[in-house]
C-alpha positions in Angstrom: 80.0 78.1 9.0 82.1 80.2 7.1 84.7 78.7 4.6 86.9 81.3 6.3 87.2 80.1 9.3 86.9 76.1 8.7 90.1 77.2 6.4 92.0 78.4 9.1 90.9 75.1 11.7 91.9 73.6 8.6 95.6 74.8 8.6 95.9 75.0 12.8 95.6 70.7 12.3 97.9 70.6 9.3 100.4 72.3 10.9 99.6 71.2 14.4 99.7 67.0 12.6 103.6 68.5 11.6 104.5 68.1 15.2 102.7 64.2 16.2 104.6 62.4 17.6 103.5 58.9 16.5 107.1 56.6 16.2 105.2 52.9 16.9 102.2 53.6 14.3 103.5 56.6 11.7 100.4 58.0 11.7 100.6 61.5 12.5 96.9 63.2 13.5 96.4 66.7 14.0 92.9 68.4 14.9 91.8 72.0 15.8 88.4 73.1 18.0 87.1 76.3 17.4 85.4 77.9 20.6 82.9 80.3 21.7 84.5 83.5 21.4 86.2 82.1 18.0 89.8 81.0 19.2 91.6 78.0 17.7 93.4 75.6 19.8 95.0 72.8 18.0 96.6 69.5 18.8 98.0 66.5 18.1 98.8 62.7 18.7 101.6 61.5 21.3 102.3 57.7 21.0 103.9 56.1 24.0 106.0 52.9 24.3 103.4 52.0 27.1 100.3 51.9 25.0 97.5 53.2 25.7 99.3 55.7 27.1 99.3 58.1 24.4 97.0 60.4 23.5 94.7 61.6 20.2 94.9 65.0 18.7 91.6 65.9 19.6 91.9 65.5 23.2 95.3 67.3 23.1 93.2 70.2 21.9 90.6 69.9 23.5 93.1 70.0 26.6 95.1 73.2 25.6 91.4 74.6 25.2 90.4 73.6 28.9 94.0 75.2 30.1 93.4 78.4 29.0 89.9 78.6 30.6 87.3 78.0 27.6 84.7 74.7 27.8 82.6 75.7 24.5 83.3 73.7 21.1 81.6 75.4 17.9 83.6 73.0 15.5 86.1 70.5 15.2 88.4 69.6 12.3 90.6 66.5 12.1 93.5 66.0 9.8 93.9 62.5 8.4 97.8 61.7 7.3 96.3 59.8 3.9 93.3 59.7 1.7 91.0 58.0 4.3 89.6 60.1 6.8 90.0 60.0 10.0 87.4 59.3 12.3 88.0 59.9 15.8 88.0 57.1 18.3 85.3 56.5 21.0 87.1 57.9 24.1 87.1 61.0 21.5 83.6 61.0 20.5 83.0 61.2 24.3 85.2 63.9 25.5 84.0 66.3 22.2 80.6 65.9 23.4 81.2 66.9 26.9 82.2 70.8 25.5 80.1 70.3 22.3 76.5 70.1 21.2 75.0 67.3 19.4 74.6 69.9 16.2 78.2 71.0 16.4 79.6 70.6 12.9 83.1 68.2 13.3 84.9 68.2 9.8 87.4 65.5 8.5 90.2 66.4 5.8 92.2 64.0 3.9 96.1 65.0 2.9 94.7 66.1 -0.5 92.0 67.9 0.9 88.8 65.9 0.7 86.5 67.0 3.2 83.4 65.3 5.0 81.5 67.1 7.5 79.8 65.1 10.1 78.0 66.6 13.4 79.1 65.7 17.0 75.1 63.6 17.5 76.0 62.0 14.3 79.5 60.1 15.9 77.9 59.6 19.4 74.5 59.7 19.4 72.8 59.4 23.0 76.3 61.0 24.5 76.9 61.2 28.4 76.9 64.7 29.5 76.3 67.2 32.1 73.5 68.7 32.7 73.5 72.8 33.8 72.3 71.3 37.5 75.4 69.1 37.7 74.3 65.9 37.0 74.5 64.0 33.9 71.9 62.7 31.1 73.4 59.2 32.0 73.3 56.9 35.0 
């Protein structure tokens, strides 16, 4: 993939991570999906005071990319607010791979900039997903 364009995912989290809104943990997440026809839709976390009501960054982007009619993932960055990275959760790992293949590169940034790219089939192997006749690999 071109540096290009996992520099501008890079900056749609960053800036996206600006606006969490994370008051009970301070840790603000932001992450950015590239699509099919190369758009950017970015996201963020939004605590709640009734956990687990809140919601990652990832599925906040991968929601704004659903809204506007788009269900293909080509990558995925995630912004971590410190120098570990920032894995995303299980319920995360599941919703990327139902708009993402298993070879679809997912990229992790520190705040200073370290970067670690992992692939969708690496952070949930043996996903659930639909199948192109409707059904899904999994019982």
């Amino acid at each position: 993939m071109e540096s290009k364009i996992i520099t501008q995912l890079i900056n749609s989290a960053q800036n996206a991570q600006k606006n969490a809104h994370a008051p009970y943990s301070g840790f603000q997440v932001g992450a950015a999906v590239l699509t099919q026809d190369d758009r950017i839709f970015s996201g963020c976390n939004v605590e709640n005071a009734a956990y687990p009501l809140g919601q990652c960054a990832e599925a906040t982007a991968i929601g704004s990319m659903v809204t506007d009619g788009t269900k293909i993932i080509k990558a995925v960055v995630i912004a971590s607010p410190n120098e570990e990275l920032c894995f995303p959760c299980g319920g995360c790992r599941q919703k990327l791979a139902e708009f993402a293949e298993d070879a679809t590169p997912v990229y992790m940034v520190t705040a200073k900039g370290h970067i670690e790219k992992h692939t969708v089939g690496d952070l949930l192997p043996h996903a659930f997903r639909l199948r192109h006749d409707g059904t899904t690999d999994k019982a």
